[in-house]
C-alpha positions as a Python dict, from the first residue, in 0.01 Angstrom:
ca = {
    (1, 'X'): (0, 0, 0),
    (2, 'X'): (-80, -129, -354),
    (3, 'X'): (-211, 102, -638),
    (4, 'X'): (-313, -163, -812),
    (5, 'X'): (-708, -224, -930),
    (6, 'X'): (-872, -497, -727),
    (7, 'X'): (-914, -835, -988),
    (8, 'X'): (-1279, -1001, -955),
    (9, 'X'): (-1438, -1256, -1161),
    (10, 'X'): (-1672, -1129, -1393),
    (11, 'X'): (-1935, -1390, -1562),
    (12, 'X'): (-1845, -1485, -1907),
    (13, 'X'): (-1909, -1205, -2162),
    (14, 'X'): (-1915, -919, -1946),
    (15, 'X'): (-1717, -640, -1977),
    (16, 'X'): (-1518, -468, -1711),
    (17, 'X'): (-1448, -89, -1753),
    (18, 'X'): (-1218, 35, -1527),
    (19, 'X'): (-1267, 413, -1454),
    (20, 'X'): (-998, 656, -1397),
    (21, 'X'): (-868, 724, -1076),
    (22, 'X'): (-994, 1111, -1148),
    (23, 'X'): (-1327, 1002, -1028),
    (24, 'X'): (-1220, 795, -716),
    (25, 'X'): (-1212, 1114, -469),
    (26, 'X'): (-920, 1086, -228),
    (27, 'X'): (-973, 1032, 200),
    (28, 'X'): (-845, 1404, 135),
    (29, 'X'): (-1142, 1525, -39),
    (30, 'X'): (-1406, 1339, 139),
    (31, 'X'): (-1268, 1518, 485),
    (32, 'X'): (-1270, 1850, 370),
    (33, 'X'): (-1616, 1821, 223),
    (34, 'X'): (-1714, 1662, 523),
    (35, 'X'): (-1546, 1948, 705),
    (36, 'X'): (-1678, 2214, 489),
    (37, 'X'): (-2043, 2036, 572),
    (38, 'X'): (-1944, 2069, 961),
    (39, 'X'): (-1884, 2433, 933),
    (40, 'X'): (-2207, 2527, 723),
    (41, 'X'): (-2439, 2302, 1008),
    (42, 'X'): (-2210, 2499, 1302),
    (43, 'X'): (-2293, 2841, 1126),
    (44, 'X'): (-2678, 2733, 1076),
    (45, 'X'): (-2642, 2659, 1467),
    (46, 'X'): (-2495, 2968, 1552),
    (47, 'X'): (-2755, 3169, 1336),
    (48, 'X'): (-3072, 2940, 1545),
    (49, 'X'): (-2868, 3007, 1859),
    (50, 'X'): (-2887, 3413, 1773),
    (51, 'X'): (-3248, 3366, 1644),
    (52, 'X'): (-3369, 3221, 1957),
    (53, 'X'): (-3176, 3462, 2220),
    (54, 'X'): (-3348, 3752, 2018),
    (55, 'X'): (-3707, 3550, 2057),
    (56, 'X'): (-3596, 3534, 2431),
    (57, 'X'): (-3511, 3888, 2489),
    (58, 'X'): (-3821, 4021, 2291),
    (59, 'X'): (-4033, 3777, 2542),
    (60, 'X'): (-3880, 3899, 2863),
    (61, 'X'): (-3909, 4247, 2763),
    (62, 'X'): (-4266, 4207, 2678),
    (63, 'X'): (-4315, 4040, 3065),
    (64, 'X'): (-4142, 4298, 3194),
    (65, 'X'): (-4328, 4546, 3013),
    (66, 'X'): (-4647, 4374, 3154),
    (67, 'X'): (-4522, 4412, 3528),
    (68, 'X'): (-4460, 4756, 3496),
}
């Protein structure tokens, strides 16, 4: 695999900067952000899942309550 920046034709008097390969991020950076992004939605999940057993609980006690 070639390292080398990708030649195009550029219209006549145009300038072509080339930026550093700092700012390209690596297929290693883009997964663990994406990973990092997975774990933060799988927490929020987690934390609605928790939420919503509580909301469940609270309404069946308040049934029960009722029956009694």
């Amino acid at each position: 695999m070639s390292t080398q920046p990708i030649v195009t034709l550029e219209p006549k008097g145009t300038e072509v900067v080339e930026k550093p390969d700092e700012d390209v991020p690596t297929v290693f950076e883009i997964a663990s952000d994406i990973q990092q992004n997975l774990h933060d939605l799988l927490r929020k999940v987690n934390d609605d899942d928790l939420q919503f057993n509580k909301s469940i609980d609270s309404i069946y006690d308040k049934l029960k309550g009722l029956e009694d």
